[in-house]
N, C-alpha and C positions, 0 to 999 in steps of 0.2 A: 694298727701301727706296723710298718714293714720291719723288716731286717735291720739290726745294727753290724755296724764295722768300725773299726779305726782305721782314719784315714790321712792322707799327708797331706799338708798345703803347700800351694806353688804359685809360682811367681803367675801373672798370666803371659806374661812375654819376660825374657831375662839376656841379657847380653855382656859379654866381657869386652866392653871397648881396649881397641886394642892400635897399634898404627899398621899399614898396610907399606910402612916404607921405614927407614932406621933415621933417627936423627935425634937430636939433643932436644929434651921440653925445653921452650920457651916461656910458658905459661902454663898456669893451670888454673880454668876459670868458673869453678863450683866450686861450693860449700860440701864436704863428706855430708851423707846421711841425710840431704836436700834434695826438695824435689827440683827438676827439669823440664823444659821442654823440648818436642820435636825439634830437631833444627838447633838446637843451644850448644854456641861452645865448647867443647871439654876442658880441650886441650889444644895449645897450638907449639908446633914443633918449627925449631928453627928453621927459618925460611930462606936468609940468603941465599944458599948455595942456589936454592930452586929460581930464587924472583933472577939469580944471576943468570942461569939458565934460560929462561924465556926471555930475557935482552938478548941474549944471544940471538935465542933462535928466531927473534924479530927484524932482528939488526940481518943473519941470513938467505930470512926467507926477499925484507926489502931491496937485499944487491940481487939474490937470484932472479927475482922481478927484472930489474934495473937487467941483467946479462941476458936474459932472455930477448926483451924490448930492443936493446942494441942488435944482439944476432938476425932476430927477426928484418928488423928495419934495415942490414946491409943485404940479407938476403932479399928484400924488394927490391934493393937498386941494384940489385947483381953484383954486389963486393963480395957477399958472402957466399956460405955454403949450406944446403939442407942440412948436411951431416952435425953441423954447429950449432942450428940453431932446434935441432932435433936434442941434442944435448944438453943445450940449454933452457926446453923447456924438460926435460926430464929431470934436471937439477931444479928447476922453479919447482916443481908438482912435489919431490923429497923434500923442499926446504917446507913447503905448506903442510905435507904431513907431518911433521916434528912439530911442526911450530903447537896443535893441540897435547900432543902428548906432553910437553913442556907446562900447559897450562894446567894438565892433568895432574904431573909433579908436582905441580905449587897448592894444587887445591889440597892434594894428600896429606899437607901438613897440619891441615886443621881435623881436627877427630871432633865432631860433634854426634848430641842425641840423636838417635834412630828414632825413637817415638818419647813418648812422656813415659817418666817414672822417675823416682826416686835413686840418687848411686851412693853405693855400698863406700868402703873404707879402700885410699887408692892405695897401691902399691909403687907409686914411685914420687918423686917430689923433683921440684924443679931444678934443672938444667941434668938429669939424671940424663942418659944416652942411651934410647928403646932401641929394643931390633922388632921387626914387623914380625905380627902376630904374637908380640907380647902383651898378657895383658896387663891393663894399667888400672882397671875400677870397673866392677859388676854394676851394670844398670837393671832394677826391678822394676816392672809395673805390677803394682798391685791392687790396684782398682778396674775390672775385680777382680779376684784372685780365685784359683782353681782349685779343687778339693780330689784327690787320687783312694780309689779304695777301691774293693772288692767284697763279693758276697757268695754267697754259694750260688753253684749251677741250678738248685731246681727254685732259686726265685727267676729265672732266667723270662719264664712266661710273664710275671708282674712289673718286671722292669723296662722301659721306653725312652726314649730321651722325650727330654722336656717334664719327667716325671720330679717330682718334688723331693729335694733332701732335708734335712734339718740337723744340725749339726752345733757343738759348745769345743770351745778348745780350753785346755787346762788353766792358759794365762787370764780369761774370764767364764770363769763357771756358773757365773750366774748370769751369763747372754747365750740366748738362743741364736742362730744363727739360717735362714732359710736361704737355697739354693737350687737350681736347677742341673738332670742332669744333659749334658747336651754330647755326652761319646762312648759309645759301648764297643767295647773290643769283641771282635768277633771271635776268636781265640780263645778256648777256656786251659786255663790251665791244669794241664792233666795232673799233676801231683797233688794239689789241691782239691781239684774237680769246682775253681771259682770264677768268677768274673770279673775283671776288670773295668770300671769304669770310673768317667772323668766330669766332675760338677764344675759349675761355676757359682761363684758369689759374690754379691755385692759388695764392695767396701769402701762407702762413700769417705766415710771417716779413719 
């Protein structure tokens, strides 16, 4: 039997959904303490002002079209000027780069899962008013979940990734639990003189 440690358990992926732009919840569409999927909902953040914004920049980029078209078509029949219709398509090509960043705006409103997991307890509740990069609810995957601990340096030769852990945690003392390790820090810590490394484990259930 190798080396024992006490060791922490972690999430395998963890995230503080957050919004990347400020505006008032509109919804909030999980259950706390429920799992998720990829892609699912969170949260959707008042969206007028933005869907207002993209009619706009629709309704811009169609005239700047439309001014262009015209410019162009007096300068075939010699009414117009290069210098015009040079301007007018330089206003067409500005109105067509807004027009995505607008649709960019509008999708910002919606905060959905990153990947699958479980989310924690949120921090705000409906119609509250975020600022970006607030967070609103911890998203955990924990299927499977990773196990952090260390051993001393001179087991340093006996350890490999892929080597085998085996592992009980307090809240069930009477399950075993088996793991792989799959990350060894190259790094030993000198005040210790141990090793850091990082398992993983199953947790179907």
């Amino acid at each position: 039997r190798g080396p024992t440690a006490v060791g922490t358990l972690l999430s395998a992926e963890s995230a503080d959904m957050s919004p990347e732009i400020a505006g008032r919840v509109g919804s909030i569409a999980f259950d706390e303490g429920m799992p998720v999927k990829e892609g699912q909902l969170l949260f959707q953040l008042d969206s007028n002002v933005y869907e207002a914004q993209l009619v706009e920049a629709n309704a811009n980029h169609d005239l700047k079209i439309a001014n262009f078209e015209r410019a162009d078509g007096l300068l075939k029949n010699k009414v117009g000027t290069v210098r015009a219709r040079d301007e007018a398509l330089n206003e067409k090509q500005v109105a067509r780069a807004l027009l995505p960043m607008a649709e960019v705006r509008l999708e910002k409103t919606k905060i959905v899962a990153p990947f699958d997991g479980i989310v924690g307890l949120r921090n705000v509740s409906r119609f509250d008013y975020v600022q970006p990069c607030e967070a609103l609810v911890n998203l955990e995957k924990i299927g499977p979940i990773k196990v952090d601990f260390s051993i001393a340096e001179r087991y340093m030769a006996d350890v490999r990734n892929g080597a085998e852990v085996r592992l009980t945690v307090d809240a069930l003392k009477d399950r075993e639990f088996t793991g792989k390790v799959y990350a060894i820090n190259p790094q030993i810590d000198p005040a210790g003189r141990s090793i850091a490394l990082r398992a993983t484990v199953p947790n179907p259930d």
